[in-house]
N, C-alpha and C positions, 0 to 999 in steps of 0.2 A: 598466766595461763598461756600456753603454745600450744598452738596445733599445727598437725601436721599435712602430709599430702592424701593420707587415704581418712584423716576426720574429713578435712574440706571437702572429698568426693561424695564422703556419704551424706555429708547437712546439703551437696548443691544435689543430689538424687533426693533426697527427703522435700527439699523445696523446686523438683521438679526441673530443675536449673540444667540446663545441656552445658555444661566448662570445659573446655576442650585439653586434655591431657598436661598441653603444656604451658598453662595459665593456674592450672592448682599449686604448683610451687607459689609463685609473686601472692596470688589471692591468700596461701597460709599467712604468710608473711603479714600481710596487711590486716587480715582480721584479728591475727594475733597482738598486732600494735592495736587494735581498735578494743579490744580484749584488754591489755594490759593497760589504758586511758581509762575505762569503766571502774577499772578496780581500785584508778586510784581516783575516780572520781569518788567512792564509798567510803571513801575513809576519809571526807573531808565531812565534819561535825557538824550535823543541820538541827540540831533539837530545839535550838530556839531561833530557827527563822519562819516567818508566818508566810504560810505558801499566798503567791499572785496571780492573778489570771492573765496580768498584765506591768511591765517594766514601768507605766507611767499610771499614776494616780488618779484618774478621769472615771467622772461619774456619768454615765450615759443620760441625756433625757428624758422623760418618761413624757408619755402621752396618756389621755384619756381611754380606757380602754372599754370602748361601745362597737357594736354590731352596727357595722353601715353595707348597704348592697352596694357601696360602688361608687354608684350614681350614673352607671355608663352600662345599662342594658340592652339597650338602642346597640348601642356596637359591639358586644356580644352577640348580640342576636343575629346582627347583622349578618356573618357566615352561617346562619345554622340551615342546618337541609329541611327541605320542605315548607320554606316561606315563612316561619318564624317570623313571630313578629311582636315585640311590648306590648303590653297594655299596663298604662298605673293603673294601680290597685283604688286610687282615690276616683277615677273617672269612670261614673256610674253608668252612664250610656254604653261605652266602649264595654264596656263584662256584660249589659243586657244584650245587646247585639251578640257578643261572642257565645252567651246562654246561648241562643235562639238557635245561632248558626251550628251550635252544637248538637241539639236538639231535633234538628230535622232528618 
């Protein structure tokens, strides 16, 4: 496939592309070589090769997959506006008091 100087003007208008007049000759030329590689990339026989995600055979790690917060709330919190500030959830006094202080 070739193209010419007035296809490359309308696909670089279609894709918005500003090409300045005397650059759409050289640019036909090259997409037409990038054109004529594709084509004969297609017609090289793939029906029995098994697609890859990757050139090398590696099996990634796997981890435990559990719900953790973190464990760094405290510095989270740290930036947050208006005084922010933790409390565990396990430390009974620390939620009575913030009850209370809620409360009033």
């Amino acid at each position: 496939m070739s193209l010419d100087k007035d296809t490359v003007a309308r696909i670089a208008r279609l894709a918005r592309l500003k090409v300045p007049e005397e650059e759409l000759e050289p640019l036909a030329g090259e997409l037409s070589g990038i054109l004529a590689w594709i084509e004969q990339l297609n017609e090289v026989d793939t029906k029995n090769v098994e697609p890859m995600s990757s050139v090398s055979d590696v099996t990634l790690p796997q981890r435990e997959d559990k719900v953790t917060d973190g464990g760094i709330a405290e510095k989270i919190l740290a930036n947050a506006p208006g005084g922010a500030v933790y409390i565990d959830p396990s430390d009974k006094s620390a939620r009575a008091s913030l009850r209370r202080a809620l409360l009033r």
